[in-house]
gemmi code that builds the backbone of each chain (N, CA, C; Angstrom):
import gemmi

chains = {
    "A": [
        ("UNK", (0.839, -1.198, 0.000), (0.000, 0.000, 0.000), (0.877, 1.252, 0.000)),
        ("UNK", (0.447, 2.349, -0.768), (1.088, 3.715, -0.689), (0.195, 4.760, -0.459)),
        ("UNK", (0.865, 5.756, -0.056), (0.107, 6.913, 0.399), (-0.545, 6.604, 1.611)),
        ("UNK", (-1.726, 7.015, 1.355), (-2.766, 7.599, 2.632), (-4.605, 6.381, 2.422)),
        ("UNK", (-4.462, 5.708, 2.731), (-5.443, 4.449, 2.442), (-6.596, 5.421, 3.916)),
        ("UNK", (-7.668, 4.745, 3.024), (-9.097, 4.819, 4.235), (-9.838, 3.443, 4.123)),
        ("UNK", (-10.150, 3.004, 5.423), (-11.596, 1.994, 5.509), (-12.488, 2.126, 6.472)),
        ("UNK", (-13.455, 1.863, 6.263), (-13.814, 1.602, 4.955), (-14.469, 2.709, 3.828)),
        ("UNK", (-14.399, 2.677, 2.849), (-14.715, 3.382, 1.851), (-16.513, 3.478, 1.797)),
        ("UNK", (-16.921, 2.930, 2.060), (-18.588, 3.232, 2.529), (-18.852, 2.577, 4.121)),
        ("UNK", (-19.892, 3.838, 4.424), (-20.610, 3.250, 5.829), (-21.639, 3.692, 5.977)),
        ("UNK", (-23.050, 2.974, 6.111), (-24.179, 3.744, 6.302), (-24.642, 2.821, 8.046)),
        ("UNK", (-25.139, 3.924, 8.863), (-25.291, 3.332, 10.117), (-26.099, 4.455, 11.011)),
        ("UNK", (-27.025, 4.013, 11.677), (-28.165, 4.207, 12.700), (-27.664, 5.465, 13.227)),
        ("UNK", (-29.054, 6.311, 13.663), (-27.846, 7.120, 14.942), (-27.908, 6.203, 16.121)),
        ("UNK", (-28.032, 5.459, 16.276), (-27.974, 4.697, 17.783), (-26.178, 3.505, 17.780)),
        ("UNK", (-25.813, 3.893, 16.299), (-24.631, 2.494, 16.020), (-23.121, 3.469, 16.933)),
        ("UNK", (-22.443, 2.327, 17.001), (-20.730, 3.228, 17.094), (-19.810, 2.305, 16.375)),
        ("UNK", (-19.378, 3.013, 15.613), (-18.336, 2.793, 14.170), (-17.084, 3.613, 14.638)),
        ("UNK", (-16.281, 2.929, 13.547), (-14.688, 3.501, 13.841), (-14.262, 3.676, 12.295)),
        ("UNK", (-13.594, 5.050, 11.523), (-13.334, 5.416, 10.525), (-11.744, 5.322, 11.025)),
        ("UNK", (-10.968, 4.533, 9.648), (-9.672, 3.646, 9.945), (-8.886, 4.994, 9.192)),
        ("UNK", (-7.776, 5.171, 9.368), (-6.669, 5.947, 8.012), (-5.090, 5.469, 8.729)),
        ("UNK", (-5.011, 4.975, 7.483), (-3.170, 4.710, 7.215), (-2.393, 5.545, 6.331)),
        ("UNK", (-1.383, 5.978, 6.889), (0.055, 6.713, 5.595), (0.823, 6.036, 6.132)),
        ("UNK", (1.514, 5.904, 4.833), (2.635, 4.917, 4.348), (3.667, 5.901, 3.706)),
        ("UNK", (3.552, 7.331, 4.142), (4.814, 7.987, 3.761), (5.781, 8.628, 4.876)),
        ("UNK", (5.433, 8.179, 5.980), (6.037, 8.551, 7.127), (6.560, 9.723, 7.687)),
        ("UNK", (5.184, 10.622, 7.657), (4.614, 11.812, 8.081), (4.181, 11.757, 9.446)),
        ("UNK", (4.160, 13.370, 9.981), (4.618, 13.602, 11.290), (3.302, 13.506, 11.613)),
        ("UNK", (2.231, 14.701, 10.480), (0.734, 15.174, 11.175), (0.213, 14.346, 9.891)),
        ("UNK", (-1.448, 14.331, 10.923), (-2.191, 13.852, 10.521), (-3.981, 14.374, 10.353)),
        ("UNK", (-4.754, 14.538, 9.826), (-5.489, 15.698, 9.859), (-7.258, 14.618, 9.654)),
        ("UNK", (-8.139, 15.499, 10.217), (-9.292, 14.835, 9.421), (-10.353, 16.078, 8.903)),
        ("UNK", (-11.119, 15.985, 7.716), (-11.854, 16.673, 7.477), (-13.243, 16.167, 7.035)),
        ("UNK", (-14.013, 17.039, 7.271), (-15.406, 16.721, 6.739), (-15.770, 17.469, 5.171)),
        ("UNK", (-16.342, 16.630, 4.449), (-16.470, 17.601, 3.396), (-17.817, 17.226, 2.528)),
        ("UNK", (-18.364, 18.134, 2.937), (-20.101, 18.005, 2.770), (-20.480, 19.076, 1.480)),
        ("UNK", (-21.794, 18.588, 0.746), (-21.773, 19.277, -0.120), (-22.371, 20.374, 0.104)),
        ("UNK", (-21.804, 20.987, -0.927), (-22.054, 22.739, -1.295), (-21.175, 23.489, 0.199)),
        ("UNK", (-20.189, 22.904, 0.902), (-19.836, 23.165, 2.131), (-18.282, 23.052, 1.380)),
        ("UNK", (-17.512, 24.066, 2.031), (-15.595, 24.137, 2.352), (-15.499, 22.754, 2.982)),
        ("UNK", (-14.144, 21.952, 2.362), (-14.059, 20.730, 3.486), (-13.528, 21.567, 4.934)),
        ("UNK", (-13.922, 21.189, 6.120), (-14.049, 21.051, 7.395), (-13.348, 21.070, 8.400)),
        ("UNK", (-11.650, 21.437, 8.323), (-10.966, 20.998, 9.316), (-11.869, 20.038, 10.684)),
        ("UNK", (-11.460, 18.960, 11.036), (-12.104, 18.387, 12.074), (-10.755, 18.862, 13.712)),
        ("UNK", (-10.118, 17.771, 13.187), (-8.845, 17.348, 14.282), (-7.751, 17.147, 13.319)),
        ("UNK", (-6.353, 17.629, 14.351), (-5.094, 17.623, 13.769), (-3.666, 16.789, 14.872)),
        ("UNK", (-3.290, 16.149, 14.288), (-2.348, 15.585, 15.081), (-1.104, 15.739, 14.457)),
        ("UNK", (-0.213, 16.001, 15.683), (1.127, 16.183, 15.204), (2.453, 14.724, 16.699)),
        ("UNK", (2.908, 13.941, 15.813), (3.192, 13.341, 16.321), (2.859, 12.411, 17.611)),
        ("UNK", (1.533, 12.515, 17.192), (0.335, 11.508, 17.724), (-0.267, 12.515, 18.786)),
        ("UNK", (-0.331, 14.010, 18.933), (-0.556, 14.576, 19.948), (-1.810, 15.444, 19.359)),
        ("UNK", (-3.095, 15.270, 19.525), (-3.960, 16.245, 19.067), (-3.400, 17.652, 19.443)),
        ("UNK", (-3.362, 18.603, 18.387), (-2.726, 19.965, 18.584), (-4.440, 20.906, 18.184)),
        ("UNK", (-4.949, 20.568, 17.626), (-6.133, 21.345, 17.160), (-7.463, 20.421, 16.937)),
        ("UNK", (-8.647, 20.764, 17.888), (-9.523, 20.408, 17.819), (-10.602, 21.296, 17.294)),
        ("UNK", (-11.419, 21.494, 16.301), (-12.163, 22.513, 15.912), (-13.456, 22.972, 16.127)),
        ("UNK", (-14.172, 22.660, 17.280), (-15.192, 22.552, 17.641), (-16.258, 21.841, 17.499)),
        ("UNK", (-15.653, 20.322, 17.341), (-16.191, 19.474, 16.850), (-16.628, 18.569, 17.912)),
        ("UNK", (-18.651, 18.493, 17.234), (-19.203, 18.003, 18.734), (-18.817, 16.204, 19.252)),
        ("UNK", (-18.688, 16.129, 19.972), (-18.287, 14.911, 21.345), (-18.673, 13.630, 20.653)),
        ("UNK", (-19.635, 13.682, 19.926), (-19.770, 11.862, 19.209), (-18.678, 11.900, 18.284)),
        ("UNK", (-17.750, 12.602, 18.120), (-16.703, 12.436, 17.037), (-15.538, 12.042, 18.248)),
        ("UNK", (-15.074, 11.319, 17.895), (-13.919, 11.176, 18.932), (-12.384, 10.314, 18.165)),
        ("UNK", (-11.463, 11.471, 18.247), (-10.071, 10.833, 17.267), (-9.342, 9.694, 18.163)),
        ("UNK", (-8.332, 9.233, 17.566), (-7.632, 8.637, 18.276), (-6.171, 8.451, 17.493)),
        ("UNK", (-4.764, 8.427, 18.044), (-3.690, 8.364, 17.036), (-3.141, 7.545, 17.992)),
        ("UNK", (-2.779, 6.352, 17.384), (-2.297, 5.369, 18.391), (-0.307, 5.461, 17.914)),
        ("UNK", (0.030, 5.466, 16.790), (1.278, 5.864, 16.456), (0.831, 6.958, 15.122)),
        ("UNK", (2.370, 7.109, 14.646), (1.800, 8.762, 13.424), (1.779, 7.698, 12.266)),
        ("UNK", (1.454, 6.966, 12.224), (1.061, 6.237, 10.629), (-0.797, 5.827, 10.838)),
        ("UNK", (-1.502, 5.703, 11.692), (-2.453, 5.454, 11.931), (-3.462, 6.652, 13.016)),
        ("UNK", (-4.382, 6.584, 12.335), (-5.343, 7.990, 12.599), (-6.944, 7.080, 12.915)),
        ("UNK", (-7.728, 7.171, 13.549), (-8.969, 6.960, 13.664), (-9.952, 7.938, 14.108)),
        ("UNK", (-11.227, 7.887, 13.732), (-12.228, 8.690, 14.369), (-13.421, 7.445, 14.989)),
        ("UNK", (-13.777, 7.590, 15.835), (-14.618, 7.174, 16.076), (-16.123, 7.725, 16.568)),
        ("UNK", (-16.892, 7.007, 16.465), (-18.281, 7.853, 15.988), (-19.383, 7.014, 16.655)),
        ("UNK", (-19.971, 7.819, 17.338), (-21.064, 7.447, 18.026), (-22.667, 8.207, 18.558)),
        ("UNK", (-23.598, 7.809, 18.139), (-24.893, 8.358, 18.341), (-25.160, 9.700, 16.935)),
        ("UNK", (-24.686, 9.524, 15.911), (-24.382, 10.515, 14.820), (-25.695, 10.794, 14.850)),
        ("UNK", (-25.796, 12.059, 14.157), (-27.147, 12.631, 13.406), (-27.495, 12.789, 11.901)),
        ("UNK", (-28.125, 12.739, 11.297), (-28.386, 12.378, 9.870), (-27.508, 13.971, 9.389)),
        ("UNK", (-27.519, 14.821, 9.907), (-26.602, 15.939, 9.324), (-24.964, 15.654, 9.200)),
        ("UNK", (-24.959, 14.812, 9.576), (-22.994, 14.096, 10.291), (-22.768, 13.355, 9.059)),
        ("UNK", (-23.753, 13.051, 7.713), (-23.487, 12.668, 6.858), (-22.724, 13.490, 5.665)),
        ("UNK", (-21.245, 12.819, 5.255), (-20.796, 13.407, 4.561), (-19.507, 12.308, 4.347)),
        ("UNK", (-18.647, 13.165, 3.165), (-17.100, 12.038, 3.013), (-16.266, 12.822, 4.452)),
        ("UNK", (-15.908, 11.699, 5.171), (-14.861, 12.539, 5.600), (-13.380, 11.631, 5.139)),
        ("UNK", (-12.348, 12.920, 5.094), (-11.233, 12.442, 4.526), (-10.210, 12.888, 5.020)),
        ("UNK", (-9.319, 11.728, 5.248), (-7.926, 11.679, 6.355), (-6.702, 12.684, 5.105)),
        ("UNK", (-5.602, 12.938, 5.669), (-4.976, 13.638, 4.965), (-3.654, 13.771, 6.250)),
        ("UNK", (-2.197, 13.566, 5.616), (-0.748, 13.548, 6.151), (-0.192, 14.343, 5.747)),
        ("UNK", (0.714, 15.244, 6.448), (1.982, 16.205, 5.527), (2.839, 16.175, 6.373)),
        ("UNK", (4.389, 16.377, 5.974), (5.637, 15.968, 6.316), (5.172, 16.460, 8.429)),
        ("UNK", (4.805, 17.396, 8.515), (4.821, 17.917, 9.338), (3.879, 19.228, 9.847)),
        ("UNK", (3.422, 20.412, 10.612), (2.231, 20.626, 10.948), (2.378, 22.147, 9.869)),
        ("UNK", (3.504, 22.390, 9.124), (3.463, 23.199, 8.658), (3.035, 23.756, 7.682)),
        ("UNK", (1.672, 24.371, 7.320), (0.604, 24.313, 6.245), (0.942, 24.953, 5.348)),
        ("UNK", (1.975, 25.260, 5.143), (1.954, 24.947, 3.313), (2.768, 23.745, 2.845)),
        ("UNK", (2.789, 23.237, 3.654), (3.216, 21.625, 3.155), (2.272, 21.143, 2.283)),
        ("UNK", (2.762, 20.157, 1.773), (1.457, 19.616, 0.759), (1.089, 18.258, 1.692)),
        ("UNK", (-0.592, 18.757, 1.330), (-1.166, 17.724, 2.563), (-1.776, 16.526, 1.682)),
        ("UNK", (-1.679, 15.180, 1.743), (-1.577, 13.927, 0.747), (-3.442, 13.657, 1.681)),
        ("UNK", (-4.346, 13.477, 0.798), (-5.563, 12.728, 1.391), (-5.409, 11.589, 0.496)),
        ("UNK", (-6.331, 10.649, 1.663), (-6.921, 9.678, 1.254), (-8.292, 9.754, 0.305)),
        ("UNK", (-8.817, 8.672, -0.293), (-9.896, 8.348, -0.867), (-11.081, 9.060, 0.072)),
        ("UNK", (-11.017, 8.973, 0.929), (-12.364, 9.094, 2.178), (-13.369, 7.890, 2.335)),
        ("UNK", (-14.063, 8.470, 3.564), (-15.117, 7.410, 3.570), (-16.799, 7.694, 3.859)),
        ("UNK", (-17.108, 7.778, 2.387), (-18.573, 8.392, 2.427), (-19.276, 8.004, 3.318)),
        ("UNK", (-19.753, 8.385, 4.402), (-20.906, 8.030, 5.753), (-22.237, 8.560, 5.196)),
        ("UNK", (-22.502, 7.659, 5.489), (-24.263, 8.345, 5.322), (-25.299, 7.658, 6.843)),
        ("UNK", (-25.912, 8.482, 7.848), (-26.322, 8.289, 8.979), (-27.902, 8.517, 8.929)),
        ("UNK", (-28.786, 7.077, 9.122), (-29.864, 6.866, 8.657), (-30.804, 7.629, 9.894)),
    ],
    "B": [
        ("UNK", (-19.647, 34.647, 7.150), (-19.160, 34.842, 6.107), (-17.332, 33.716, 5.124)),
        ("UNK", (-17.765, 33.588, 4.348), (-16.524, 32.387, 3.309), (-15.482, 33.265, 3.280)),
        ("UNK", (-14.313, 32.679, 3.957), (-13.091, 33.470, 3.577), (-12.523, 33.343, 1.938)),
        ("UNK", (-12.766, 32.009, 1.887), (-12.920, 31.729, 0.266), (-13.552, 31.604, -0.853)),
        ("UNK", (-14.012, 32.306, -1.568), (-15.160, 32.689, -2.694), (-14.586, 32.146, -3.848)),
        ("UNK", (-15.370, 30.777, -4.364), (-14.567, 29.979, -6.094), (-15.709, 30.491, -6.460)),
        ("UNK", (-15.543, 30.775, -8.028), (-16.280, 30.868, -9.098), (-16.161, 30.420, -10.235)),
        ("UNK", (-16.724, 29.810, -11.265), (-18.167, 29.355, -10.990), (-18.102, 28.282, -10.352)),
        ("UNK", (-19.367, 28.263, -9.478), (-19.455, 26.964, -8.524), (-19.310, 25.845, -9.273)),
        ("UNK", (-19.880, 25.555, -10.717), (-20.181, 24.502, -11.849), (-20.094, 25.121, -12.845)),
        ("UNK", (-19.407, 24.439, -13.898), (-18.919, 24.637, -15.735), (-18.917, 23.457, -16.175)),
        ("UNK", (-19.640, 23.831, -17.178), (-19.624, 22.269, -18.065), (-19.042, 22.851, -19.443)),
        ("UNK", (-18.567, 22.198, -20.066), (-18.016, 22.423, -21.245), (-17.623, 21.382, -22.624)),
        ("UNK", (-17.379, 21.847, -23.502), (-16.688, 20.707, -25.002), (-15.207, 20.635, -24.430)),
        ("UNK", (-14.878, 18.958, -24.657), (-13.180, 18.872, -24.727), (-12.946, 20.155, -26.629)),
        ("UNK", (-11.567, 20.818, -25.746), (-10.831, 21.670, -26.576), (-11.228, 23.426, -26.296)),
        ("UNK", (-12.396, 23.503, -25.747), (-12.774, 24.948, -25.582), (-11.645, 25.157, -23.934)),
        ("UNK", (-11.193, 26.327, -23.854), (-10.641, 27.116, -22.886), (-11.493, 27.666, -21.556)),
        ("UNK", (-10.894, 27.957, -20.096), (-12.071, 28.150, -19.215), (-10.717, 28.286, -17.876)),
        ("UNK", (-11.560, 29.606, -17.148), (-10.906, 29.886, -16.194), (-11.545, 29.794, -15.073)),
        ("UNK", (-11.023, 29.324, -14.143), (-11.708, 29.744, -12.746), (-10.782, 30.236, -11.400)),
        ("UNK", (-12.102, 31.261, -10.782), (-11.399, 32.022, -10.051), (-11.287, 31.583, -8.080)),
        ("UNK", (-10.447, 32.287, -7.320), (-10.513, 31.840, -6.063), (-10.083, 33.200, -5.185)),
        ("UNK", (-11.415, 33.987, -4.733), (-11.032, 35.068, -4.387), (-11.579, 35.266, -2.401)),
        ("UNK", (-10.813, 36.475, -2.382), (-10.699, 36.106, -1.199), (-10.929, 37.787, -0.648)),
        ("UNK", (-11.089, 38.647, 0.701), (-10.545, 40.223, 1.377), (-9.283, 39.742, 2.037)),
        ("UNK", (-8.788, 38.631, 2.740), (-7.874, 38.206, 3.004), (-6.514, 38.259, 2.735)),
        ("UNK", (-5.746, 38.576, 3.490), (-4.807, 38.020, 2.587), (-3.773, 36.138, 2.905)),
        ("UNK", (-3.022, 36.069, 2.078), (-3.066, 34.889, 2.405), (-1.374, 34.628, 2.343)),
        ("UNK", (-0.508, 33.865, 2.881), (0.796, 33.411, 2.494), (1.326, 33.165, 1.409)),
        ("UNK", (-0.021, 32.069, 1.162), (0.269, 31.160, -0.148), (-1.052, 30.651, -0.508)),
        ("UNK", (-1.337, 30.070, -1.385), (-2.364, 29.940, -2.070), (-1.971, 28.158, -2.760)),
        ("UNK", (-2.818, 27.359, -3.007), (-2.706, 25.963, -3.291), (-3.990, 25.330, -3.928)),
        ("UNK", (-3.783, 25.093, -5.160), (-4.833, 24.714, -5.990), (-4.731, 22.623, -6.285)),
        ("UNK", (-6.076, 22.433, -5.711), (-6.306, 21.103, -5.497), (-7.212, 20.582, -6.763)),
        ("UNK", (-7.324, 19.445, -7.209), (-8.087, 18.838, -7.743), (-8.196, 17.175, -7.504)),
        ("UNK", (-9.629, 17.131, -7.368), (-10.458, 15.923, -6.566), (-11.418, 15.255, -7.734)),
        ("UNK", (-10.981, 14.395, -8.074), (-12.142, 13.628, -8.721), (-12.679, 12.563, -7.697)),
        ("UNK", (-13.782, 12.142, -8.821), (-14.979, 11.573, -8.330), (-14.391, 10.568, -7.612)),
        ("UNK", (-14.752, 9.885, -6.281), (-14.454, 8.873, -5.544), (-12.827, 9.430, -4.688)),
        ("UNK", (-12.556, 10.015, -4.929), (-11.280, 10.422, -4.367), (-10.352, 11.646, -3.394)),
        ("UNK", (-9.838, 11.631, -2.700), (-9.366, 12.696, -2.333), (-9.157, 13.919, -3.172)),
        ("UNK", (-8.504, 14.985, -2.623), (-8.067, 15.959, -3.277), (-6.442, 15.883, -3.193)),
        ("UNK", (-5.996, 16.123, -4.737), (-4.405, 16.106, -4.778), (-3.920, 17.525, -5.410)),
        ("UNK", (-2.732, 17.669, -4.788), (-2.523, 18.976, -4.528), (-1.815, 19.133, -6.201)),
        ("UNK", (-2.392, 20.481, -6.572), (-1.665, 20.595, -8.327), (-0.103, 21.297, -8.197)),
        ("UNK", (-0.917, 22.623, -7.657), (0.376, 23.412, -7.119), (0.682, 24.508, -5.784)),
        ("UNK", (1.448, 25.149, -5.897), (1.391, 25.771, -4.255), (2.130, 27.589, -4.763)),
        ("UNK", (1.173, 28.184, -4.850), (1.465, 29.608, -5.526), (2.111, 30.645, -3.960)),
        ("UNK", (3.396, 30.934, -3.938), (3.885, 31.887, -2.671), (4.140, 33.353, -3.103)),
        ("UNK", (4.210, 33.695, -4.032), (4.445, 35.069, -4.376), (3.701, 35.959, -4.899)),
        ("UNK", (3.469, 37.143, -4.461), (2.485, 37.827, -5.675), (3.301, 37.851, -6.731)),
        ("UNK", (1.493, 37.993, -7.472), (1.713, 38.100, -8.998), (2.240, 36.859, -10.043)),
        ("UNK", (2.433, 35.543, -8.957), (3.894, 34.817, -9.340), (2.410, 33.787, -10.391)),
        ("UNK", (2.973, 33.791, -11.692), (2.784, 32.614, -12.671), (3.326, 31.300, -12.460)),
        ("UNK", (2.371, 30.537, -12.899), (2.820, 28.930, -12.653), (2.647, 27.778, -13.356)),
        ("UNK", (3.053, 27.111, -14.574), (2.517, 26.202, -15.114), (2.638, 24.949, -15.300)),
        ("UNK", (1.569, 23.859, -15.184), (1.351, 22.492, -15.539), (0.585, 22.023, -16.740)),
        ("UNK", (1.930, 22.398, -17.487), (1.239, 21.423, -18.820), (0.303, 22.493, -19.493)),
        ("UNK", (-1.165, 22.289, -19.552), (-1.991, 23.520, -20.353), (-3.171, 24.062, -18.837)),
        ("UNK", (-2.436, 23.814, -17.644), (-3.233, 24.428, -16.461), (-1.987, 25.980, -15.960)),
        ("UNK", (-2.492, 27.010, -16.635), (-1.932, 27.632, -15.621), (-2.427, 28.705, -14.338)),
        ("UNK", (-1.355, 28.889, -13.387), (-1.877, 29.387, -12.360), (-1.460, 30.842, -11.751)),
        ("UNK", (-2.086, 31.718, -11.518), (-1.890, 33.201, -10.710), (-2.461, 33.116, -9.738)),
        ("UNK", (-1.091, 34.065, -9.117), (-1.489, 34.465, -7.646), (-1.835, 36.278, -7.799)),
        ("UNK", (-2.796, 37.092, -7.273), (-3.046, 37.771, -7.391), (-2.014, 38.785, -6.663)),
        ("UNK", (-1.522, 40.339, -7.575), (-0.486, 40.653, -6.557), (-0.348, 41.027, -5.557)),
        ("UNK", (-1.617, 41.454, -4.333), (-1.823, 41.532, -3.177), (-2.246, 39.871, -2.666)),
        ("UNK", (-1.832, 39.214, -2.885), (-1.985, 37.672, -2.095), (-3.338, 37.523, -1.826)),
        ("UNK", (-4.613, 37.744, -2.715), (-5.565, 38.034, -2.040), (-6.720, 36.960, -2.514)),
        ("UNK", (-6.354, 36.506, -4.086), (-6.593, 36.132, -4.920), (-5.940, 34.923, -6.087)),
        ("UNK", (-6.620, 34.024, -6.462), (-5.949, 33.651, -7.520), (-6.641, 33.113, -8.610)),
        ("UNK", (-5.874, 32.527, -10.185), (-6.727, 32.181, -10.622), (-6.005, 30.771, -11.383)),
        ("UNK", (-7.172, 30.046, -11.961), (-6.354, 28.661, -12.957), (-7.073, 28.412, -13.949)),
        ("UNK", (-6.294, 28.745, -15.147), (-6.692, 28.922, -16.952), (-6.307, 27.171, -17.133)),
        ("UNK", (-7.230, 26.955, -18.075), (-7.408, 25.799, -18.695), (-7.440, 25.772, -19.938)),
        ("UNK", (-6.115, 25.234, -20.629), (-6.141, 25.632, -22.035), (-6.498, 23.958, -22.744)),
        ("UNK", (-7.170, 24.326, -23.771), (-7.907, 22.990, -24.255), (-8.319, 21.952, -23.171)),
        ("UNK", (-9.213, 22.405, -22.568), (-9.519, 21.402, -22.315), (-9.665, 19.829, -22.564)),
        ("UNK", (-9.595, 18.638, -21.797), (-9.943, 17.500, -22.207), (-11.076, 16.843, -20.992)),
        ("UNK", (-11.591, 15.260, -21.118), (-12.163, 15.418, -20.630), (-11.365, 14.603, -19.378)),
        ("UNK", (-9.720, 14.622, -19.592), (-9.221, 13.924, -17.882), (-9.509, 14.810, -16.805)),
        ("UNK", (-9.827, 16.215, -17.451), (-9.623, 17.782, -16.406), (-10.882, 17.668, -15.659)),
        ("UNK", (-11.965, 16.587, -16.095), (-12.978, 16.533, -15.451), (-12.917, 16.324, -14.105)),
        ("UNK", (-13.281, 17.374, -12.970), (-12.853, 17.166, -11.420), (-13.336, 18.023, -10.802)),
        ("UNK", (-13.282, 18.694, -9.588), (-13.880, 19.452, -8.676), (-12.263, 20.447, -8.086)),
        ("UNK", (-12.270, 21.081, -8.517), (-11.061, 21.916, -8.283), (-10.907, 22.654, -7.083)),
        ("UNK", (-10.417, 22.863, -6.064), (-10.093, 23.221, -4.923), (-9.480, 24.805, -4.484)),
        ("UNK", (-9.050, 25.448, -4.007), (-8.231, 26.609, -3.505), (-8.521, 26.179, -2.098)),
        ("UNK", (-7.097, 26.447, -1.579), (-6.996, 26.341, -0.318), (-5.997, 27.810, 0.187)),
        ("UNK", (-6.199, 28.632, 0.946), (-5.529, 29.207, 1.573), (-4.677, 29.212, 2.829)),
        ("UNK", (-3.385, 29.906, 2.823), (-2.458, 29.486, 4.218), (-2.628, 31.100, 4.962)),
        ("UNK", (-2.884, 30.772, 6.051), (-2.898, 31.858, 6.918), (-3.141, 31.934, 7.991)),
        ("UNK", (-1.919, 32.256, 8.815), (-1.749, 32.032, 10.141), (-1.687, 30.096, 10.633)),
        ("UNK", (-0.938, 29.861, 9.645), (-0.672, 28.680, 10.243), (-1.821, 27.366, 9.461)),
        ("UNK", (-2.399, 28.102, 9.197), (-3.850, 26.808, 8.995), (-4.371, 27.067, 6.848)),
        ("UNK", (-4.939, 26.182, 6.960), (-5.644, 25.916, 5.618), (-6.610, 26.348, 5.729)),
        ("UNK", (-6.816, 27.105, 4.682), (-8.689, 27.101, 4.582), (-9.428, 26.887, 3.384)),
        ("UNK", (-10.267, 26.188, 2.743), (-10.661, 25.673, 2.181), (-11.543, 26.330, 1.226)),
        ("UNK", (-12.134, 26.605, -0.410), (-13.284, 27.458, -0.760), (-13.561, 26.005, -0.790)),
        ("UNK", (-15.089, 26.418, -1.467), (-15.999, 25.482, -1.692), (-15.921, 24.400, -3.167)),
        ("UNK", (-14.964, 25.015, -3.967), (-14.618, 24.900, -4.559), (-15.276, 24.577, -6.191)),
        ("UNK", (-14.853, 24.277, -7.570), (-15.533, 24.589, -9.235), (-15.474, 23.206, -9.372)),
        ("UNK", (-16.599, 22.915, -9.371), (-16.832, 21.733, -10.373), (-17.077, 22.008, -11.812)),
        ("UNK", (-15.776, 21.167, -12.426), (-15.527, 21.109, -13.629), (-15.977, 19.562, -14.516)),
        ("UNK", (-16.504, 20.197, -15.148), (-17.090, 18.632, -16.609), (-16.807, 19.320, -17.893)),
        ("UNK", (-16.213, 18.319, -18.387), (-15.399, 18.719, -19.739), (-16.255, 17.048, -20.394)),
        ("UNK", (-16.935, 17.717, -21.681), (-17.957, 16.400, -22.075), (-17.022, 16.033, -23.793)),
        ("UNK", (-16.897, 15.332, -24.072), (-16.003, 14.788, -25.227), (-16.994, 16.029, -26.733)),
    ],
}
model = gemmi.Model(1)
for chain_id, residues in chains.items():
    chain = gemmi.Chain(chain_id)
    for i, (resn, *xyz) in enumerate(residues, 1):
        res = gemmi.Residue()
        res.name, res.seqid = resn, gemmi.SeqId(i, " ")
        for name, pos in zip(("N", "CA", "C"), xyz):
            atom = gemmi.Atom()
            atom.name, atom.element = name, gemmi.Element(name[0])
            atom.pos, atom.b_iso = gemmi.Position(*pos), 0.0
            res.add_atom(atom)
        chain.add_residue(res)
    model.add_chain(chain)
structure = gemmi.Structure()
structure.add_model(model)
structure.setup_entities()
């Protein structure tokens, strides 16, 4: 695998379910980022990690919950969603937290919350 | 209020006709970074504009940065229909990205 992989690539689930949105880089990058990107909407800054340390959380409500267990692996996990929480969200790595780096996304993983 | 204003939201067009779109901003910005996302996929970064005024080209995409950093734009010469994608601007400022909403582009054979 190269780059920045997501799984799964579709998820449709209850608001009552709790799911876990996976992301891997394979270029061995420091930060790690998640965004929401809904239509007719700017994608979203969510959460940002820099060497597994959330540095920026964006006011993003409490059923979203990240997790960086080392800097190659990123998760969100998700619980009690609302049918508005539907959207791609998409993981994204750059060398480091410095934004004009070029930031590598993944595919994403279209959610849709019934 | 959008710190980032793309225009046109949607263009459809013939492969070979020409077409610009814009990414404007009151802001100003560091740098400026033009993305393109097709269908099923992330967004990959084209290029990364730091200077006013500064020209930039890929192939028959080229790119301006406006000379107060405020603005930019990306000309599409002949189109084809690989250019078919959802085109991005992202702005740097103060540390962070910010995102327009960005031009969906269809280029039809």
């Amino acid at each position: 695998e190269t780059g920045v992989t997501q799984t799964p690539r579709h998820l449709v689930m209850g608001m009552t379910n709790k799911k876990s949105l996976k992301c891997e880089q394979h270029l061995g990058h420091n930060a790690m980022y998640w965004y929401k990107q809904s239509a007719k909407k700017p994608l979203e800054l969510m959460f940002v990690y820099s060497l597994e340390e959330r540095v920026e959380n964006n006011s993003v409500p409490s059923r979203f919950s990240p997790e960086c267990p080392n800097s190659s692996h990123l998760f969100l996990h998700l619980h009690t969603l609302q049918p508005e929480d539907s959207a791609l969200y998409l993981c994204a790595s750059s060398q480091d937290l410095a934004a004009y780096n070029e930031q590598f996304f993944g595919p994403g993983t279209r959610l849709t919350v019934l | 209020t959008q710190l980032l204003e793309q225009s046109p939201q949607f263009l459809s067009i013939q492969e070979g006709e020409n077409l610009t779109v814009y990414c404007n901003s009151s802001s100003v910005f560091s740098s400026l970074q033009w993305y393109r996302q097709e269908p099923g996929e992330g967004p990959v970064l084209l290029v990364t504009v730091v200077t006013g005024g500064e020209v930039k080209k890929l192939k028959r995409l080229t790119f301006q940065f406006g000379d107060a950093r405020k603005d930019s734009s990306l000309h599409i010469t002949a189109a084809q229909t690989g250019d078919t994608g959802l085109y991005l601007c992202a702005g740097v400022r103060y540390s962070t990205l910010t995102f327009g909403k960005g031009t969906m582009l269809l280029v039809s054979p």
